[in-house]
C-alpha positions as CSV (number, residue, x, y, z in Angstrom):
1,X,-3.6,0.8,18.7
2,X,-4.1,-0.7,15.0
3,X,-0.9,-1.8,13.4
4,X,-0.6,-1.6,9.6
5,X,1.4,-2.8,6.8
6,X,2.2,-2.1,3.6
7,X,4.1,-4.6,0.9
8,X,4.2,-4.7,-2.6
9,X,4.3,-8.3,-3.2
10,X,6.2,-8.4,-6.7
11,X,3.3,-10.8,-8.6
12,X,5.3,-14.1,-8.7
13,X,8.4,-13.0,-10.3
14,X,11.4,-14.5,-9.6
15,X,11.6,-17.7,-7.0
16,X,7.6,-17.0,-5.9
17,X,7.2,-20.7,-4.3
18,X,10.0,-19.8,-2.1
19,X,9.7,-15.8,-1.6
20,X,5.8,-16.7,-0.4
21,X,7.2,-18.6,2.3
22,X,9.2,-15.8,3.2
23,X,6.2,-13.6,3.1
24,X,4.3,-15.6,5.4
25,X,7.3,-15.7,7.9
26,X,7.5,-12.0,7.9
27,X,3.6,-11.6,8.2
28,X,3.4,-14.2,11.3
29,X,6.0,-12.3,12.6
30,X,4.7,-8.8,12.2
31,X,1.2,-9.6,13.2
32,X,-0.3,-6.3,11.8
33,X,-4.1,-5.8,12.0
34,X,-4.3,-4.5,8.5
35,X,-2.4,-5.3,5.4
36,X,-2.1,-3.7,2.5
37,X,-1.0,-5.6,-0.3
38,X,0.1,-4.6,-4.0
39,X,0.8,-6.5,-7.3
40,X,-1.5,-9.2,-6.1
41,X,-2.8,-11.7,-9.0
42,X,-5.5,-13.7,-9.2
43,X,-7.2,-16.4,-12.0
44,X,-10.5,-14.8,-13.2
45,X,-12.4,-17.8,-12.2
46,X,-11.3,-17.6,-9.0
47,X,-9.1,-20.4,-8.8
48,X,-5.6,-19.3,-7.8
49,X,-5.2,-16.0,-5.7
50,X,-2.1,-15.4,-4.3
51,X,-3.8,-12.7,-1.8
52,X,-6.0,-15.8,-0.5
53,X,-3.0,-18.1,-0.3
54,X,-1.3,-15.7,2.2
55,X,-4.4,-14.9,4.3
56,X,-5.4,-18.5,4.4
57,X,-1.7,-19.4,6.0
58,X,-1.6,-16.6,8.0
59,X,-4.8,-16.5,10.0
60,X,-6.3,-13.3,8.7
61,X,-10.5,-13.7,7.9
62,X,-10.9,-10.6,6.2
63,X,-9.8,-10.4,2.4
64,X,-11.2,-7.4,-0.1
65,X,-9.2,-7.7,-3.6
66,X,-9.5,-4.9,-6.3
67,X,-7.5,-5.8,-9.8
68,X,-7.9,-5.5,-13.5
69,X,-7.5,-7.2,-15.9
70,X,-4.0,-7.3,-17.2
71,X,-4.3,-10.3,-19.4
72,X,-6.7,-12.9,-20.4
73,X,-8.0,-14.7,-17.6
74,X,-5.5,-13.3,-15.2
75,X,-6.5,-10.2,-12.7
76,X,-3.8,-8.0,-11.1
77,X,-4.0,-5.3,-8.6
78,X,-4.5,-4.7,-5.0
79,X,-5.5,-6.5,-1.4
80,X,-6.9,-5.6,1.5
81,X,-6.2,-8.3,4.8
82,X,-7.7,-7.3,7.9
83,X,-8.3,-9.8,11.3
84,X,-11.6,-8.4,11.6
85,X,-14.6,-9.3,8.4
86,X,-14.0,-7.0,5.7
87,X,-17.7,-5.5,6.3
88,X,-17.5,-3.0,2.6
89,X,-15.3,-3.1,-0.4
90,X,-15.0,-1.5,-3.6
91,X,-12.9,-0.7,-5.9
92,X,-12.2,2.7,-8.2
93,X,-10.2,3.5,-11.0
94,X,-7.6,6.0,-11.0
95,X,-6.7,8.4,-13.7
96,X,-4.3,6.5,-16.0
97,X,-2.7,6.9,-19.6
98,X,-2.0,4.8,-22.0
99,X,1.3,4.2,-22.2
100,X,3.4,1.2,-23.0
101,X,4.4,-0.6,-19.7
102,X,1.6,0.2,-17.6
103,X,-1.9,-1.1,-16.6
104,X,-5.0,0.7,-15.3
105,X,-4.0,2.1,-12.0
106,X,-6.9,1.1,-8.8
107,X,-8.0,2.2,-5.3
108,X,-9.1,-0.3,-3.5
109,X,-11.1,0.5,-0.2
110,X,-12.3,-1.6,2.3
111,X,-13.8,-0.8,5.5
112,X,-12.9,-3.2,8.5
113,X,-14.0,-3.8,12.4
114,X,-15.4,0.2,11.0
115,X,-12.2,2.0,9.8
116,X,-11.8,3.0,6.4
117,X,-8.5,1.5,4.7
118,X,-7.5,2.7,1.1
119,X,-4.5,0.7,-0.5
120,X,-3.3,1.8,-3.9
121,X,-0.3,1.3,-6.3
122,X,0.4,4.6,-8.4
123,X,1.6,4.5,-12.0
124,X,5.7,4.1,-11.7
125,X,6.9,5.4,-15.2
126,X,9.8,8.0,-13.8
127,X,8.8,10.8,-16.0
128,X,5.0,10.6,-15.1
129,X,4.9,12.8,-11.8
130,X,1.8,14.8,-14.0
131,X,-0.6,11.2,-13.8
132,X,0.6,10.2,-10.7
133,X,-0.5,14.1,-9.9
134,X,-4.0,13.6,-11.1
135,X,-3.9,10.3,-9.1
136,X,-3.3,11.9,-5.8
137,X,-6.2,14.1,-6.4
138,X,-8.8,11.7,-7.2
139,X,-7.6,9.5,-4.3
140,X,-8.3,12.6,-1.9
141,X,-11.8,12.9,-3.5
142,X,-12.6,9.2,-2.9
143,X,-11.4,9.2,0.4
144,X,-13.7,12.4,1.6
145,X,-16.5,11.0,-1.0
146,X,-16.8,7.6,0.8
147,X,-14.8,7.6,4.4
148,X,-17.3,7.3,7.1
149,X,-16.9,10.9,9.2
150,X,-18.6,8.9,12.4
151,X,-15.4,6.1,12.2
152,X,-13.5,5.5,15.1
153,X,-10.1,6.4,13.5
154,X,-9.5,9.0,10.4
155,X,-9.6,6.8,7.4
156,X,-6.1,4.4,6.2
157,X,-4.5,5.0,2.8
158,X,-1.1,3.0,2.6
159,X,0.3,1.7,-1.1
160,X,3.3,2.1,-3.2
161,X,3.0,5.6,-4.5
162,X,6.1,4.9,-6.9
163,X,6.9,8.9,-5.9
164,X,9.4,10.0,-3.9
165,X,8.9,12.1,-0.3
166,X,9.5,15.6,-1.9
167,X,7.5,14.8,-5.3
168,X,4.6,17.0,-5.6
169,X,2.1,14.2,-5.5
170,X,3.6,13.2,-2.2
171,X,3.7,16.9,-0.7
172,X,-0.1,17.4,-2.0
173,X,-0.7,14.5,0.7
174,X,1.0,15.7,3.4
175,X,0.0,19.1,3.5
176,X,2.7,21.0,2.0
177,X,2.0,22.2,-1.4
178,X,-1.7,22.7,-3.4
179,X,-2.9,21.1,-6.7
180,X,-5.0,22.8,-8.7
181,X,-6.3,24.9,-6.2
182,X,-6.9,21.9,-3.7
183,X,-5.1,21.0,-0.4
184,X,-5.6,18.6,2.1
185,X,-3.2,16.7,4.8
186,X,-2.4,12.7,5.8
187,X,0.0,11.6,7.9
188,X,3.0,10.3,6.6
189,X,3.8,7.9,9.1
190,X,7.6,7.4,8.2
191,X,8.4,10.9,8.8
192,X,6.1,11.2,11.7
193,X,7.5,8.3,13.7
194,X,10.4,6.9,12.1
195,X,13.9,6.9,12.5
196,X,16.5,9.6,10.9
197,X,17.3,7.2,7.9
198,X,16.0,7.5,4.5
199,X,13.3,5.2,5.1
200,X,14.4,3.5,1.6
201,X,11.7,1.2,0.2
202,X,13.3,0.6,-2.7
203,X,17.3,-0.6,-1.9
204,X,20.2,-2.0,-3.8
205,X,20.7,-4.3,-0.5
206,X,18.1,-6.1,-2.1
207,X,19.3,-8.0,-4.9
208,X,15.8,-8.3,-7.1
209,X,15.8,-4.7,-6.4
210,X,19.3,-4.1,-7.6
211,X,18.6,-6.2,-10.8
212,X,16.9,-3.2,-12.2
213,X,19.6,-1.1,-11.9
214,X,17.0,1.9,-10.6
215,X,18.5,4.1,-7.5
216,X,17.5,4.0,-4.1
217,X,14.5,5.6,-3.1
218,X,11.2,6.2,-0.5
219,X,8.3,5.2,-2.3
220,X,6.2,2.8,0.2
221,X,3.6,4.9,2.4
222,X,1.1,4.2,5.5
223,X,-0.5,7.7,5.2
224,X,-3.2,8.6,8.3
225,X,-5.5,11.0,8.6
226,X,-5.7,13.8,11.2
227,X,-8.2,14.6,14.1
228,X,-6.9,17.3,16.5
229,X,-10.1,16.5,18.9
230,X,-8.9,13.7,21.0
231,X,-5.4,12.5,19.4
232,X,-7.0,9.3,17.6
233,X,-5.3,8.4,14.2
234,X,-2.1,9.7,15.7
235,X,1.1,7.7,14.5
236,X,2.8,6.6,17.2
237,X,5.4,4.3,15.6
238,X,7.0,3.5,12.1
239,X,8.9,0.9,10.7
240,X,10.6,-0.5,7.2
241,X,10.5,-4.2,7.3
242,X,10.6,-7.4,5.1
243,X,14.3,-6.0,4.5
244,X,16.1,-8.8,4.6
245,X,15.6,-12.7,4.2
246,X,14.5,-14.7,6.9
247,X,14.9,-17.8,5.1
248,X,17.5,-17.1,2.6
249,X,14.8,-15.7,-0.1
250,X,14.2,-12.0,0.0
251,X,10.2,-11.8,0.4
252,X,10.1,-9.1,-2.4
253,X,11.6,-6.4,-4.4
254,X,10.0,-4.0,-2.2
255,X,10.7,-3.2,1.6
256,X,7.7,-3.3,3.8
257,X,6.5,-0.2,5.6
258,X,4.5,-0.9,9.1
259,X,2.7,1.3,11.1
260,X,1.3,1.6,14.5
261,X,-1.7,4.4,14.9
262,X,-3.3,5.6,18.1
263,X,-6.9,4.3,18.3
């Protein structure tokens, strides 16, 4: 079995010093294999990396990080933690407008102990469902372009997609609609194996989240791939977590999403 997660760690808005100590509780505590992290920054030179920091205090050896970046001397963008070396990385760009508000969208891929693992953030402007579209689509070609066919499990793509369950970049993943002219199927593992709730990522109950004033809303994924051969990549179990404090400081403005997949 490989357990993953999924959290959007929020850069270092609000009380950071305190919310990364929350982080690290809820990381000790959910002792995933993989974790997927998103809004990660990092100095240029190296220096400060907030990806690091949480690896480093929570035991895990493997760190690939894929940003941009988003100001001078300071890089933004994705992480990869893993308890086995990170043996590949690399990191693609995504399809991405220029609009106020938003940065060069990233899929980072790092393959660990030999499985594939894809961790993205999509573009979250509300009215652009038509990029995050085109996002989709070149994440499914990057997946089948570099996934290695002979891996022991169907290749890992987990991120916040900023889209809602029954958005058409959402369905194009899961099998249930086409984009131009292209389909193709992942797992989604919340509505494989979770419960009968909503599966909210985004909730009013947290109060950075309410701060925005946005409604409540799905939009953190563990997505799997599918072998029907011998049942391995199967999700067997789903979870949203880091939904409340454990310390008094809520870890994030995000829920977390973790998964358990048949290996």
């Amino acid at each position: 079995m490989l357990r993953v997660l999924t959290l959007n760690c929020w850069n270092v808005s609000g009380p950071w010093k305190e919310r990364r100590e929350e982080i690290v509780l809820w990381l000790r505590q959910l002792d995933a294999d993989v974790v997927c992290l998103q809004e990660i920054l990092a100095d240029a030179d190296g220096t400060r990396n907030t990806a690091r920091w949480l690896a480093e205090r929570t035991g895990y050896p493997g760190v690939a990080i894929g940003g941009v970046e988003a100001r001078p001397g300071m890089i933004f963008g994705n992480a990869v933690l893993s308890r086995r070396p990170i043996d590949h990385d690399a990191t693609y760009e995504l399809p991405t407008a220029s609009r106020p508000g938003d940065v060069q969208r990233l899929l980072l891929h790092a393959r660990t102990g030999g499985i594939d693992v894809f961790c993205t953030h999509l573009t979250s402007l509300y009215e652009c469902g038509e990029q995050r579209e085109r996002q989709v689509l070149r994440i499914d070609e990057l997946i089948a372009e570099h996934a290695d066919p002979s891996s022991s499990l169907p290749p890992i793509l987990a991120g916040d997609f900023n889209a809602e369950p029954d958005s058409t970049e959402i369905r194009f993943l899961t099998g249930s609609t086409s984009l131009h002219g292209r389909s193709t199927y992942y797992q989604d593992a919340w509505r494989v194996a979770g419960g009968r709730e909503p599966g909210h990522t985004w909730s009013n109950a947290n109060p950075f989240a309410a701060a925005e004033f946005e409604p409540e809303r799905r939009i953190d994924y563990v997505f799997a791939g599918w072998r029907r051969d011998d049942g391995r990549g199967r999700i067997t179990a789903c979870s949203v977590v880091c939904d409340r404090p454990l310390t008094g400081t809520w870890p994030t403005d995000h829920f977390g999403v973790l998964a358990d997949i048949a290996s």
